[in-house]
KEZAMAR-206912 format. One record per residue (C-alpha): residue number from 1; residue in one letter; chain; x, z, y. Coordinates in steps of 0.25 Angstrom, whole numbers, padded with zeros to 4 digits. Layout:
BEGIN
   seq   type   mol      px      pz      py
   NUM      A     A       X       Z       Y
...
This chain:
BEGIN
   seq   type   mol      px      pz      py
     1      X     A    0000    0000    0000
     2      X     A    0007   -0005    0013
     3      X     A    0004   -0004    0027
     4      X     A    0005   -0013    0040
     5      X     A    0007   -0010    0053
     6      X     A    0005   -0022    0064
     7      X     A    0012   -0017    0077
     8      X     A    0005   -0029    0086
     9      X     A    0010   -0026    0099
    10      X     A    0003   -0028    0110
    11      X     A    0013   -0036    0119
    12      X     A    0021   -0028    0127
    13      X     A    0021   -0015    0120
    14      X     A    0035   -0013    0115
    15      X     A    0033   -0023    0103
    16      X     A    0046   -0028    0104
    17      X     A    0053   -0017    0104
    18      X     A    0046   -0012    0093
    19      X     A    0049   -0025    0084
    20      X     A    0063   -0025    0089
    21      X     A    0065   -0011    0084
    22      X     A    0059   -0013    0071
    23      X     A    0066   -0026    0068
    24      X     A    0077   -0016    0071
    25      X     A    0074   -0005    0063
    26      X     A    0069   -0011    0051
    27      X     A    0077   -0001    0040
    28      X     A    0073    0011    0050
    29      X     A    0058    0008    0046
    30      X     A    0059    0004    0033
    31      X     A    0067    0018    0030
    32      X     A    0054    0023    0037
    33      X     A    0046    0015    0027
    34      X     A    0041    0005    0037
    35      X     A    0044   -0010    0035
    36      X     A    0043   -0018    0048
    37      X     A    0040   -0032    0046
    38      X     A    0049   -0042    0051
    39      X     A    0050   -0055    0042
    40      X     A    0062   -0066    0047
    41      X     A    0055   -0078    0052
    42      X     A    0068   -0086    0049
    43      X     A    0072   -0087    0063
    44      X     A    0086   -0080    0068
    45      X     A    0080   -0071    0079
    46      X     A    0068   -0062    0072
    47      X     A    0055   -0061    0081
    48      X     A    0052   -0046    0079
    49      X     A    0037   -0049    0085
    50      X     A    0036   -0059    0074
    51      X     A    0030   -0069    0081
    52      X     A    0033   -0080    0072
    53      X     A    0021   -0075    0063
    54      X     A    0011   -0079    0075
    55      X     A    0006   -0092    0078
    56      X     A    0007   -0091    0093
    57      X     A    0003   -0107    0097
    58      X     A   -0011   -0104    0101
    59      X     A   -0008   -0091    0110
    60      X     A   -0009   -0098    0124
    61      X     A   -0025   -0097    0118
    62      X     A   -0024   -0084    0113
    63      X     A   -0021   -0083    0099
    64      X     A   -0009   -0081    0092
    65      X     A   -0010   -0081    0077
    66      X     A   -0003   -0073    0066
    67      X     A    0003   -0083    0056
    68      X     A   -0002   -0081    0040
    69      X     A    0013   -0077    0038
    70      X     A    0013   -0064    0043
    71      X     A    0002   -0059    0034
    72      X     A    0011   -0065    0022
    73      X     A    0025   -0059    0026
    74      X     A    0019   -0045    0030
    75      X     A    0013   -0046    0016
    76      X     A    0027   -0048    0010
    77      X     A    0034   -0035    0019
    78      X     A    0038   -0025    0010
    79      X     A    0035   -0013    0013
    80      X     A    0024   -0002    0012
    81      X     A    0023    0000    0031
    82      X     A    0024   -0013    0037
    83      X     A    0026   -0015    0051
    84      X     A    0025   -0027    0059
    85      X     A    0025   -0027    0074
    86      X     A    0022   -0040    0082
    87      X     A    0015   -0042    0096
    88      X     A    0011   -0056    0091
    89      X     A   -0002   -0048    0086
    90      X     A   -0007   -0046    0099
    91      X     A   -0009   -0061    0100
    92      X     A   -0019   -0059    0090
    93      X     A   -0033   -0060    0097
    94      X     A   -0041   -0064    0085
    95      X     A   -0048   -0055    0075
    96      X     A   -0050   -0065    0066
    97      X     A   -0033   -0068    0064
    98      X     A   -0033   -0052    0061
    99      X     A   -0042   -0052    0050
   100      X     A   -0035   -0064    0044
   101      X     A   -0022   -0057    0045
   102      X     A   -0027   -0044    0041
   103      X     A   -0033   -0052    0027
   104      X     A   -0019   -0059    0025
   105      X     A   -0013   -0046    0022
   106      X     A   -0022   -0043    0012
   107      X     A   -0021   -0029    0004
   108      X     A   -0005   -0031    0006
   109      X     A   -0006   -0017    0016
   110      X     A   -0015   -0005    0013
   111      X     A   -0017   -0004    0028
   112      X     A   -0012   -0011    0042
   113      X     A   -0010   -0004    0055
   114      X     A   -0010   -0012    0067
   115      X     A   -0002   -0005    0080
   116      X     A   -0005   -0010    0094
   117      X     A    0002   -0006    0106
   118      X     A   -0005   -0007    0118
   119      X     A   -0002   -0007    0134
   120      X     A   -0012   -0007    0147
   121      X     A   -0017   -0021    0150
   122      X     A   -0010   -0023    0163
   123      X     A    0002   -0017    0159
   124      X     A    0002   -0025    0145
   125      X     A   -0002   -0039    0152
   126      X     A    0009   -0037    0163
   127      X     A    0021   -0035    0153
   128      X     A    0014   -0046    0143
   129      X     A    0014   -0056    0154
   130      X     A    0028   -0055    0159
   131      X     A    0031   -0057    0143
   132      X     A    0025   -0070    0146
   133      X     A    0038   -0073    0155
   134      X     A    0049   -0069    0143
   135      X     A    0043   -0071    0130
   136      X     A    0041   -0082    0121
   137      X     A    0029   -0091    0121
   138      X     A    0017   -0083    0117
   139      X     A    0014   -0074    0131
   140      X     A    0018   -0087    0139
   141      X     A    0009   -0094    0133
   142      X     A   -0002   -0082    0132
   143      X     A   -0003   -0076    0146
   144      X     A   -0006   -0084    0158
   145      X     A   -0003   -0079    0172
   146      X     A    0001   -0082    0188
   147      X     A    0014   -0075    0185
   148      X     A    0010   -0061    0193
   149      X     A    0011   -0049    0183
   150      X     A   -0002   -0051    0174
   151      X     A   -0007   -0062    0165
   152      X     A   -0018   -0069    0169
   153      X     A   -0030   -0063    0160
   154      X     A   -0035   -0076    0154
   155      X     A   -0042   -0074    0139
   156      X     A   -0026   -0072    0134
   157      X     A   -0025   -0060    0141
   158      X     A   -0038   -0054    0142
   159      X     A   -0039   -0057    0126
   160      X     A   -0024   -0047    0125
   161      X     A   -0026   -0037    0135
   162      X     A   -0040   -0034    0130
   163      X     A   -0034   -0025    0120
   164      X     A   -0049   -0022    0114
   165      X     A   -0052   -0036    0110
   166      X     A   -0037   -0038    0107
   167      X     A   -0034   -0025    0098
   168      X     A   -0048   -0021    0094
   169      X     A   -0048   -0033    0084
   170      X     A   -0035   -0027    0076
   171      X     A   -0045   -0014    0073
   172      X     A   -0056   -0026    0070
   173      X     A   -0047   -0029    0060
   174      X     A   -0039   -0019    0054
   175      X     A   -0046   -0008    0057
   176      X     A   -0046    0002    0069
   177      X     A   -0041    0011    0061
   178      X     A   -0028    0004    0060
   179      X     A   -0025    0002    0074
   180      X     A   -0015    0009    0083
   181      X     A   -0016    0007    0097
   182      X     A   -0003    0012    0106
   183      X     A   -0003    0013    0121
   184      X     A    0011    0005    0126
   185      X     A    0015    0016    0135
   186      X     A    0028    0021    0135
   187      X     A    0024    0037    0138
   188      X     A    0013    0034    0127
   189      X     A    0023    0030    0116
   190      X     A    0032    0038    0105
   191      X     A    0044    0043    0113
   192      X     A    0041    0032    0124
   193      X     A    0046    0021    0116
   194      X     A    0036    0012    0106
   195      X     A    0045    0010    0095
   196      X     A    0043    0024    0096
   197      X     A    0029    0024    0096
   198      X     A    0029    0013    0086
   199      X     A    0037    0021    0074
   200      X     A    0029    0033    0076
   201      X     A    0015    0025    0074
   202      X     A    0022    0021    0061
   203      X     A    0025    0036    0059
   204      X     A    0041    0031    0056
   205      X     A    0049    0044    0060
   206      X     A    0058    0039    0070
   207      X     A    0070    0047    0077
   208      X     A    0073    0043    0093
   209      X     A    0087    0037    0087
   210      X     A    0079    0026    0078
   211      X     A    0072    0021    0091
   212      X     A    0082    0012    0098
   213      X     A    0073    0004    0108
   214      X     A    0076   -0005    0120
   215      X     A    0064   -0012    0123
   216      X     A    0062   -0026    0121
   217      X     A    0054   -0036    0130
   218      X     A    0056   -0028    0143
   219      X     A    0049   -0032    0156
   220      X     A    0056   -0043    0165
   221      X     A    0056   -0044    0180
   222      X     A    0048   -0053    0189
   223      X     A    0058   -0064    0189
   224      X     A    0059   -0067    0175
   225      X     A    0043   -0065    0174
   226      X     A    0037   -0074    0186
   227      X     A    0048   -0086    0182
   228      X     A    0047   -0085    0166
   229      X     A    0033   -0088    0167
   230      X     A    0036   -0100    0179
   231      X     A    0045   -0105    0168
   232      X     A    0035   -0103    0156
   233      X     A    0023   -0110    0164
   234      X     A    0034   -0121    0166
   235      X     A    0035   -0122    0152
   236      X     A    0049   -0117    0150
   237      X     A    0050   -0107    0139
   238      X     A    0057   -0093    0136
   239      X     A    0070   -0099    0128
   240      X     A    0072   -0111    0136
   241      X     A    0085   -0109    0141
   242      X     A    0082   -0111    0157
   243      X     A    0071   -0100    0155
   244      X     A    0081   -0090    0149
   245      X     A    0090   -0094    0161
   246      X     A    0082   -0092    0172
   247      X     A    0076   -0079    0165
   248      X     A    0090   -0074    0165
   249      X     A    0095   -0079    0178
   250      X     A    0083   -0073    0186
   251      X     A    0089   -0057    0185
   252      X     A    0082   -0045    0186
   253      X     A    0068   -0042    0194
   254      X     A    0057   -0033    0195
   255      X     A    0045   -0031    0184
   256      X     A    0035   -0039    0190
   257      X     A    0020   -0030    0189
   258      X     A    0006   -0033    0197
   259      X     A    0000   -0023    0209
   260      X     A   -0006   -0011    0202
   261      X     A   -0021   -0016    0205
   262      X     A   -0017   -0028    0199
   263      X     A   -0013   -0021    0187
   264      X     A   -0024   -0011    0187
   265      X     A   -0035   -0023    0190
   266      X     A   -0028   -0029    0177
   267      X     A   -0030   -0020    0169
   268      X     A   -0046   -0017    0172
   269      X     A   -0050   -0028    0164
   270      X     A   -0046   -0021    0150
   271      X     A   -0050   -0006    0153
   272      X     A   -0061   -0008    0144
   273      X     A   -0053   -0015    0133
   274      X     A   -0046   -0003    0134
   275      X     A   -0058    0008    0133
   276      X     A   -0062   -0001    0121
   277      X     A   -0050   -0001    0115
   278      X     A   -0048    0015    0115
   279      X     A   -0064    0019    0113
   280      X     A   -0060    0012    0098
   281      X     A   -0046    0014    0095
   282      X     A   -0045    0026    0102
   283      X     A   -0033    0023    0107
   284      X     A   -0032    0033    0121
   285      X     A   -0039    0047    0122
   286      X     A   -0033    0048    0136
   287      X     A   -0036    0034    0141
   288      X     A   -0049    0029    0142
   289      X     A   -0043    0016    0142
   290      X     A   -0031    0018    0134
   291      X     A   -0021    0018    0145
   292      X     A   -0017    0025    0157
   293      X     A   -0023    0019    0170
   294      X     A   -0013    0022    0179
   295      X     A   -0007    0009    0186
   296      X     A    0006    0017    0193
   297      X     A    0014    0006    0185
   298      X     A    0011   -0005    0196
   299      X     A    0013   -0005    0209
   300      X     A    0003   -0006    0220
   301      X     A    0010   -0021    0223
   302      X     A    0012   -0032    0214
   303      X     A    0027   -0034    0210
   304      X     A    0023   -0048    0202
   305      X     A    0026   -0059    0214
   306      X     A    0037   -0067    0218
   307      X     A    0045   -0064    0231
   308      X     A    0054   -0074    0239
   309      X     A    0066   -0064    0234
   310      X     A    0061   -0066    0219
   311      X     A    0056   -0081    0221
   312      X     A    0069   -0086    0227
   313      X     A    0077   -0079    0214
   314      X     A    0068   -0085    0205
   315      X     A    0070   -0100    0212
   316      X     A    0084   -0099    0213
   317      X     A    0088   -0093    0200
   318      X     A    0076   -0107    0192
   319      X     A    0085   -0115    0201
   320      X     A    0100   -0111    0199
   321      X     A    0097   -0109    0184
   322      X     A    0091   -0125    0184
   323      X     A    0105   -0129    0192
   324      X     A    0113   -0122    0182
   325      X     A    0105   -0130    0171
């Protein structure tokens, strides 16, 4: 009798480094009884997310698909706790995909646990965004947007931020019962730290010298943001050699974030997804709405526009790299 866990993310919660660590600490878990799944797709550079067992090509629509060969190779991991951690789920928007995924694995695990991590919609949808400007082809393709902080919320968004119409169907599925939801905050996580967090959900004991961290996928600064997504709406990808270059040329700058009223009017169109979500899952006694309210994060001023100072960087820095070439 096994069991499965699905970490599936959402975005921007720490997935990365949680994936990163476990690829990592591989012997570490299975001398804790714990086999994480990673299975080599071949390629030289392993994709700890996995993605290569979701078919991405319909996303700009909204649905990503999870390829009949994961079901197979989960099957095949040895093991009797089998972890498998990939953001790539939350993708998944359709209940019907669920069920057949759920059917594929047959009787091969007595029971499957699905663990979701979750942040408020404004803070989420402004960190998911700005991935759009340094990831691959999935969040370009995704999100759309005037290149200010936020997304704009056509069906693509509104269909991942509304975590109760997005999450719900994974209780549909698999049972309430068998889901975890986590708040992404740092003061609300083991030890402040989600690979932390992450082991003590498995109940793997754990001492502060097995948790080596530095986090992956760290925020970038408004210059790398507002001109990677001018370059991707040109049509130039993430590995073409000029946008590496003038990624790497442009230097430092401030996180770009939208005025707190901004933020606050943002997030007002998913408190009730919110209260929905927790009146089932019971996810937050304290928070009606699951998290805290406060906006003291944003400043009353938007910090997400050019100014000549930035502009005139940006210009010189396009030009000089394209002479260089």
């Amino acid at each position: 009798m096994r069991e499965l866990t699905l970490h599936i993310g959402a975005h921007k919660t720490g997935t990365s480094t949680v994936q990163s660590w476990m690829y990592n600490n591989q012997r570490f878990l299975k001398k804790n009884s714990v086999t994480p799944f990673f299975i080599e797709n071949g390629k030289s550079a392993v994709q700890v997310n996995q993605t290569y067992y979701f078919d991405h090509s319909k996303i700009k629509n909204g649905s990503v698909f999870i390829k009949e060969q994961l079901a197979i190779n989960l099957k095949k991991c040895t093991g009797k706790r089998v972890v498998m951690s990939s953001e790539c789920f939350s993708w998944i928007h359709d209940k019907e995909q669920l069920e057949q995924f759920k059917a594929s694995l047959g009787a091969h695990f007595s029971s499957i646990k699905i663990l979701i991590y979750i942040r408020r919609q404004d803070r989420q949808a402004l960190s998911h965004y700005q991935q759009r400007a340094k990831s691959w082809e999935a969040e370009g393709h995704y999100f759309k947007g005037d290149n200010k902080a936020f997304p704009s919320l056509d069906k693509n968004a509104n269909s991942y931020l509304n975590y109760y119409d997005h999450f719900a169907m994974w209780g549909d599925v698999f049972g309430d019962e068998n889901i975890t939801f986590k708040v992404f905050d740092r003061l609300e996580l083991k030890n402040n730290c989600v690979v932390s967090d992450f082991l003590d959900f498995l109940k793997v004991p754990f001492s502060q010298d097995d948790i080596n961290v530095n986090d992956a996928n760290v925020s970038l600064g408004i210059l790398h943001v507002k001109v990677a997504h001018i370059l991707r709406s040109m049509g130039v990808k993430r590995n073409d050699a000029i946008f590496q270059k003038i990624i790497n040329e442009l230097g430092d700058s401030y996180v770009m974030r939208p005025a707190r009223s901004t933020a606050i009017d943002f997030y007002s169109n998913f408190r009730a997804s919110n209260v929905a979500l927790n009146q089932r899952f019971k996810i937050s006694s304290e928070n009606e709405s699951i998290f805290s309210e406060s906006f003291d994060f944003y400043n009353e001023k938007a910090s997400d526009e050019w100014n000549e100072d930035l502009a005139n960087h940006a210009i010189k820095t396009i030009i000089k790299v394209m002479l260089d070439k």
